[in-house]
PyMOL commands that place a pseudoatom at each C-alpha (Angstrom):
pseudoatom trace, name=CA, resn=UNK, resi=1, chain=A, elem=C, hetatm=0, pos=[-0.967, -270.997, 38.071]
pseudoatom trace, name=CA, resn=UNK, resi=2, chain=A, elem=C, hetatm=0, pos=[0.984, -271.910, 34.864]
pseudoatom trace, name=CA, resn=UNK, resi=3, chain=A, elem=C, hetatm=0, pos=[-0.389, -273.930, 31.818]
pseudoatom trace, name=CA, resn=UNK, resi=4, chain=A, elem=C, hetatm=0, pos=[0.980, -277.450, 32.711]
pseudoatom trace, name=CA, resn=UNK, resi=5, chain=A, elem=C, hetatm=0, pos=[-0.036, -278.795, 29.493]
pseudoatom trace, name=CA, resn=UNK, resi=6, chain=A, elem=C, hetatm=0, pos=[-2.528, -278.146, 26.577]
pseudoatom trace, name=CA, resn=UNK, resi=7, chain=A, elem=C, hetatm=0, pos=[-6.058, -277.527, 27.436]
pseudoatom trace, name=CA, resn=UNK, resi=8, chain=A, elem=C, hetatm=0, pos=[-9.031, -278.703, 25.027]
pseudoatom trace, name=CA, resn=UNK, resi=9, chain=A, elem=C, hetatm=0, pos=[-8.720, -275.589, 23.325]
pseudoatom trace, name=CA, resn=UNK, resi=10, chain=A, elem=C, hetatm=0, pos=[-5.144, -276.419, 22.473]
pseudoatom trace, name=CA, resn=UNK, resi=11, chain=A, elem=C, hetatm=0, pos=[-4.325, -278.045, 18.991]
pseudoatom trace, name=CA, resn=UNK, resi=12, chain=A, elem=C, hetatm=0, pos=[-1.699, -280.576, 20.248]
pseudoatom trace, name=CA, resn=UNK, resi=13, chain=A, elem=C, hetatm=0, pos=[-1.959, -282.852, 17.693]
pseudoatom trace, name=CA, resn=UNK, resi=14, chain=A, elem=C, hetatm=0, pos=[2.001, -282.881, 15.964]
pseudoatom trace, name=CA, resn=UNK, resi=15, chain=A, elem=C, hetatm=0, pos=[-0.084, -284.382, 12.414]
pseudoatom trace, name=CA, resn=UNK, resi=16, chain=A, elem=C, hetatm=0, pos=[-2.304, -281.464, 12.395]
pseudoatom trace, name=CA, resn=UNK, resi=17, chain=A, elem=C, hetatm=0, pos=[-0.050, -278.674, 13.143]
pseudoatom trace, name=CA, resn=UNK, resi=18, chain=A, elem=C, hetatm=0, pos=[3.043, -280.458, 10.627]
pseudoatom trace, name=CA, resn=UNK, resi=19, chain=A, elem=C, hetatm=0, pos=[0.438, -280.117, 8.130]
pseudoatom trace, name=CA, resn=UNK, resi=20, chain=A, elem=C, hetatm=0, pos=[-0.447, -276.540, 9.119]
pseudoatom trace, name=CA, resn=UNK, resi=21, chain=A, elem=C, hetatm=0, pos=[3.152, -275.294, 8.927]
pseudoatom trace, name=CA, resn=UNK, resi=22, chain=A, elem=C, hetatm=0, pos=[3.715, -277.179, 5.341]
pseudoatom trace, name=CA, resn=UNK, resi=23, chain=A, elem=C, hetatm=0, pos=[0.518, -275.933, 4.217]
pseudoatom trace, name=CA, resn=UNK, resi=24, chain=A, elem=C, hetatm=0, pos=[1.466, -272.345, 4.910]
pseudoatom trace, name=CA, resn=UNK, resi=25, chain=A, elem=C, hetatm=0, pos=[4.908, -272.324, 4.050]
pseudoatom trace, name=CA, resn=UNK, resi=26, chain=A, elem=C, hetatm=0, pos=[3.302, -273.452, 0.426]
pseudoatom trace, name=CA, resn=UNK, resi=27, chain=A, elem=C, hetatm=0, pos=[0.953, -270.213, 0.460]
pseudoatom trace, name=CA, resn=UNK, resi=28, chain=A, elem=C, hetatm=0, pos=[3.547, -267.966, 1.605]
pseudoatom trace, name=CA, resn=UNK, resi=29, chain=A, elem=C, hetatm=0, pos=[2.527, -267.359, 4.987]
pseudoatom trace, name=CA, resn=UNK, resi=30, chain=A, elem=C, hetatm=0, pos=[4.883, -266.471, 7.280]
pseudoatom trace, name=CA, resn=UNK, resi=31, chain=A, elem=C, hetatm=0, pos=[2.622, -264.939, 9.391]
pseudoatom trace, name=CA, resn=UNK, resi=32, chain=A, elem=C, hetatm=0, pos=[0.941, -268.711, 10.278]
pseudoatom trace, name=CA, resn=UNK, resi=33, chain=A, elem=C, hetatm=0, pos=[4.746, -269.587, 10.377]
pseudoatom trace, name=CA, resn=UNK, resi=34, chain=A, elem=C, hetatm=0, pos=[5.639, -267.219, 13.374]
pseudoatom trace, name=CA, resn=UNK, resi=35, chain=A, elem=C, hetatm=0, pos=[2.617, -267.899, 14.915]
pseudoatom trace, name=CA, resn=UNK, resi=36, chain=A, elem=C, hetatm=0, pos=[2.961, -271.587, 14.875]
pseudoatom trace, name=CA, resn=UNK, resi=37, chain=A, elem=C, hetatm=0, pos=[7.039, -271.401, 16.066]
pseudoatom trace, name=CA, resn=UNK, resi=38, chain=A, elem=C, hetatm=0, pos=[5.331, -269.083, 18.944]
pseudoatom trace, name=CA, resn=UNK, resi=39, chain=A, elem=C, hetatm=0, pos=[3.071, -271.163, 19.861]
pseudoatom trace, name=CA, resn=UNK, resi=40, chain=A, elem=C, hetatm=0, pos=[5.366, -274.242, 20.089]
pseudoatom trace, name=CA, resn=UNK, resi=41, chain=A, elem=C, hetatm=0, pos=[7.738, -272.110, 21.892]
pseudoatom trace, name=CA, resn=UNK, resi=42, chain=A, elem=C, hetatm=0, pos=[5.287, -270.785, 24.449]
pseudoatom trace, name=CA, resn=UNK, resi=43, chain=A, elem=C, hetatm=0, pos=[4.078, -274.300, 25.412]
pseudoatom trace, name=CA, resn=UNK, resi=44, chain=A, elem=C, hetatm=0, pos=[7.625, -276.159, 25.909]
pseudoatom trace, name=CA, resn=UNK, resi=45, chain=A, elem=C, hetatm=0, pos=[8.193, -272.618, 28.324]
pseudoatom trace, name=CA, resn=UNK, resi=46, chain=A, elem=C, hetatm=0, pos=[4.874, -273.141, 29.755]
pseudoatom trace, name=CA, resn=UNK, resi=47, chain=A, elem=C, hetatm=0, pos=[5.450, -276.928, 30.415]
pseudoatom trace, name=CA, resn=UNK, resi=48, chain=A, elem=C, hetatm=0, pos=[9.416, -276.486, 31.708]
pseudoatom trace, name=CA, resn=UNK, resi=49, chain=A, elem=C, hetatm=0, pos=[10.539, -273.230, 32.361]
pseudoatom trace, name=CA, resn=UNK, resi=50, chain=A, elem=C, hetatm=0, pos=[13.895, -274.073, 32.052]
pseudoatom trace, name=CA, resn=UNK, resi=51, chain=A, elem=C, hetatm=0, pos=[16.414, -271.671, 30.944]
pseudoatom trace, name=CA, resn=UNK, resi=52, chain=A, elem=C, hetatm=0, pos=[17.041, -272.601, 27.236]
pseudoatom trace, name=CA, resn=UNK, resi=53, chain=A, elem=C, hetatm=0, pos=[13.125, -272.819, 26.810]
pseudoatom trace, name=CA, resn=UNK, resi=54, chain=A, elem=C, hetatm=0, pos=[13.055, -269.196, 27.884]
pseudoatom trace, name=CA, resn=UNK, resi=55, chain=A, elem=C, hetatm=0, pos=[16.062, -268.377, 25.548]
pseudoatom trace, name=CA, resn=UNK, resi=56, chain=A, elem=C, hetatm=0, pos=[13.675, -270.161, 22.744]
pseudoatom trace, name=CA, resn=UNK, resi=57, chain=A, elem=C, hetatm=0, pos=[10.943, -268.280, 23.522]
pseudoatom trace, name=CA, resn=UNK, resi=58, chain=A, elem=C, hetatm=0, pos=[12.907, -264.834, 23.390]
pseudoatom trace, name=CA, resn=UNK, resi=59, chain=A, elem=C, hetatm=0, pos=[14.690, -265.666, 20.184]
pseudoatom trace, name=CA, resn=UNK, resi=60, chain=A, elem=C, hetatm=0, pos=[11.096, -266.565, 18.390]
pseudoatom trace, name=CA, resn=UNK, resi=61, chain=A, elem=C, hetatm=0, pos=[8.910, -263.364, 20.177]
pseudoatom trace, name=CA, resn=UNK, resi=62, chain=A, elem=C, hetatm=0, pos=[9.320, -260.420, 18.014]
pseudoatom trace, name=CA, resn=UNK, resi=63, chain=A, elem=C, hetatm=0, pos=[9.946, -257.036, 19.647]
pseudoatom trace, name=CA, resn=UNK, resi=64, chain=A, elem=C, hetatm=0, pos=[6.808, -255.292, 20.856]
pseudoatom trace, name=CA, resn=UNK, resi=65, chain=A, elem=C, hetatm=0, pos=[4.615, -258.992, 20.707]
pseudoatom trace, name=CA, resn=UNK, resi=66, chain=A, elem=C, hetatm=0, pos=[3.828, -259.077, 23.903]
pseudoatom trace, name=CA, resn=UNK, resi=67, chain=A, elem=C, hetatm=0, pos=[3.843, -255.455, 24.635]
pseudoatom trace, name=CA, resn=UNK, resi=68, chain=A, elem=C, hetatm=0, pos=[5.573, -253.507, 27.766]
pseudoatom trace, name=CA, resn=UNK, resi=69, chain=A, elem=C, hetatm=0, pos=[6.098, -254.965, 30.950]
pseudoatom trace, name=CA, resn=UNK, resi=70, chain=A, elem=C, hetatm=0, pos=[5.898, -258.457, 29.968]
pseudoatom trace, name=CA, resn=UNK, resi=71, chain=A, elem=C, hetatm=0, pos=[8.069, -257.979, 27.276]
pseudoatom trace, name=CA, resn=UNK, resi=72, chain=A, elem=C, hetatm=0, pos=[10.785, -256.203, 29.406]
pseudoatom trace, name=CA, resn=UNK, resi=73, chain=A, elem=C, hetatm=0, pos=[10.489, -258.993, 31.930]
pseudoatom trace, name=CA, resn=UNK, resi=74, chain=A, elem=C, hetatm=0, pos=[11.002, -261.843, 29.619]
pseudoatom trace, name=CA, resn=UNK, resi=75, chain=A, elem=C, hetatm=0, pos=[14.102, -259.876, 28.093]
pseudoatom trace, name=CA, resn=UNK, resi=76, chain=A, elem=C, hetatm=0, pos=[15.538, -258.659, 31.406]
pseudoatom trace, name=CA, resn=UNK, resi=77, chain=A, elem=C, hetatm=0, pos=[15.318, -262.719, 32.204]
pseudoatom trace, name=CA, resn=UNK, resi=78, chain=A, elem=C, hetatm=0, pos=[17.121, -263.971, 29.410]
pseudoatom trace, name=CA, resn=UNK, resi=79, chain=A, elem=C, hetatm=0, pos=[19.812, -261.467, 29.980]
pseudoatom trace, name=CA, resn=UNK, resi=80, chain=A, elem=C, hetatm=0, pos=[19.986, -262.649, 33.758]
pseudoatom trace, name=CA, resn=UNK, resi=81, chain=A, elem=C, hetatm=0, pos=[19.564, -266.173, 33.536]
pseudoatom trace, name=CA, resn=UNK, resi=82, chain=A, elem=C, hetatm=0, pos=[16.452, -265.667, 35.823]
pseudoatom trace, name=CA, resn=UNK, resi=83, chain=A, elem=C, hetatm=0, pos=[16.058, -267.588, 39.100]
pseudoatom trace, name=CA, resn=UNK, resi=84, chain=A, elem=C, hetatm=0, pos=[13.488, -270.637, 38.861]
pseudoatom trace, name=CA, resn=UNK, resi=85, chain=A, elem=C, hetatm=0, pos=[11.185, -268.383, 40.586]
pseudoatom trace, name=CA, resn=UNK, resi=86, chain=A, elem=C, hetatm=0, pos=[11.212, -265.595, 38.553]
pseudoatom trace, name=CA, resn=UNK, resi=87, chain=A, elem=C, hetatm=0, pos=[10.103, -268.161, 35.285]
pseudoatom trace, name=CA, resn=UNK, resi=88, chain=A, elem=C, hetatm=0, pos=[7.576, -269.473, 37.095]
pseudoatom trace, name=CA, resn=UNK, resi=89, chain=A, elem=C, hetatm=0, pos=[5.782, -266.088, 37.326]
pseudoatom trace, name=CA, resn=UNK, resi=90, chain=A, elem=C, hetatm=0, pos=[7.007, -264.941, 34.005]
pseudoatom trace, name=CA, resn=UNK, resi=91, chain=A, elem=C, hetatm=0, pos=[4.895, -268.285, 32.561]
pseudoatom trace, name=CA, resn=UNK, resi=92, chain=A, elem=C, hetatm=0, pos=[2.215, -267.053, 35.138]
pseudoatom trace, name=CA, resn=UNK, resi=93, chain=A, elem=C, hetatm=0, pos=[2.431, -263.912, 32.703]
pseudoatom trace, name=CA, resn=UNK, resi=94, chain=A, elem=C, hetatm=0, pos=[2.376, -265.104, 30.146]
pseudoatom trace, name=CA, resn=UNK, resi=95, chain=A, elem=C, hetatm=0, pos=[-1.098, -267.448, 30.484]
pseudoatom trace, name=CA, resn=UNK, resi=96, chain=A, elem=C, hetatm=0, pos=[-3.352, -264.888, 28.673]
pseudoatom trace, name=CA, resn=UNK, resi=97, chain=A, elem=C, hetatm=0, pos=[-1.192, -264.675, 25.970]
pseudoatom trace, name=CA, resn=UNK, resi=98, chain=A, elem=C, hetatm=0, pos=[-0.394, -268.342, 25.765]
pseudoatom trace, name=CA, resn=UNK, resi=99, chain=A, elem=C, hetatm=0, pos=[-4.116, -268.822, 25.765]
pseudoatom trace, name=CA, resn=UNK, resi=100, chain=A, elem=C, hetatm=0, pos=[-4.232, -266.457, 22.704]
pseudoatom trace, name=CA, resn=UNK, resi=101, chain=A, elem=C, hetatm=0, pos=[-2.245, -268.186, 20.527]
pseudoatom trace, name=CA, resn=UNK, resi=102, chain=A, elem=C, hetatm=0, pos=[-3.800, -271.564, 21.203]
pseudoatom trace, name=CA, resn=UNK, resi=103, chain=A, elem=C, hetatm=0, pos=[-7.387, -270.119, 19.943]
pseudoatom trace, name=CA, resn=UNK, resi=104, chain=A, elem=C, hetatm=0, pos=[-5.460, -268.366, 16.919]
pseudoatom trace, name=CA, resn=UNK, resi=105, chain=A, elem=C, hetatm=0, pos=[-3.316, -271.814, 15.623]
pseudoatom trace, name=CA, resn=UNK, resi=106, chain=A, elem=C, hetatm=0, pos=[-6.848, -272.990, 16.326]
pseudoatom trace, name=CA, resn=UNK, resi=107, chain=A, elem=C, hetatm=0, pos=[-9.031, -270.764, 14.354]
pseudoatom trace, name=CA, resn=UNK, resi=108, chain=A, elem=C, hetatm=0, pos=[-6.468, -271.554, 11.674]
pseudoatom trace, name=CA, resn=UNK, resi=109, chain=A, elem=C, hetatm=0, pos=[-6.897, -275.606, 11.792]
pseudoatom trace, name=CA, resn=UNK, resi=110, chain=A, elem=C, hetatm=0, pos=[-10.529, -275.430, 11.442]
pseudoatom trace, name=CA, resn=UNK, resi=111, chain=A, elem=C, hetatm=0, pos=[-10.075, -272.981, 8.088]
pseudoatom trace, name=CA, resn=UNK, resi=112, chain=A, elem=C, hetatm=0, pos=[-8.357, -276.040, 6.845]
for i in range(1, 112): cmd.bond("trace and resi %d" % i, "trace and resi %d" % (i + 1))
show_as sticks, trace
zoom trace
C-alpha cells in the first residue's frame, strides 16, 4: 500500500520545513538541501503518481540513491512513461525509503 499522505512521523508543516531549507542554505548545506527537495519530491509521487511527479522525482534522485533495482525501475519508468500501474508499485517501492527521509528531515527539525 502507498503512503497516501504524511504520517505523524512526517514533518508536513510548510513553516517548519521553509525555515529548514533557509536555514541551511545560510550554513552551506546542500546536503539538508537535497534531502529536503527529495523529500518534497517523494511525497507529491507518493500522494499522485502522476507522470510529471515521477519525472520530478527522477530529476531530484541522484544516481545510485536508491540503489539497484529500484533505481533501474524508477529510470526505466521515466523513460517509458510508465502505465498507472506500474507507479503505483514503483511508490509501493519506494515506502521504505520514503519513510527514511521523513525520520531524516525529522531528526533535522528537532536539531533546530
Amino acid at each position: 500500500m502507498a503512503l497516501a499522505s504524511p504520517g505523524v512521523s512526517c514533518p508536513d508543516d510548510p513553516g517548519q520545513l521553509v525555515d529548514l531549507r533557509a536555514l541551511a542554505w545560510s550554513l552551506g548545506r546542500t546536503d539538508v538541501v537535497l534531502d529536503l527537495d527529495l523529500h518534497d519530491e517523494a511525497w507529491a509521487f507518493q500522494q499522485s503518481p502522476s507522470r510529471s511527479n515521477l519525472v520530478r522525482l527522477a530529476e531530484v534522485v541522484p544516481s545510485g540513491r536508491l540503489g539497484g533495482a529500484l533505481e533501474a525501475e524508477l529510470r526505466r519508468l521515466v523513460a517509458s512513461g510508465g502505465a498507472e500501474d506500474e507507479r503505483r508499485l514503483l511508490c509501493s517501492g519506494l515506502e521504505a525509503w520514503s519513510a527514511q527521509l521523513c525520520a531524516t528531515v525529522r531528526a533535522y527539525i528537532e536539531a533546530l
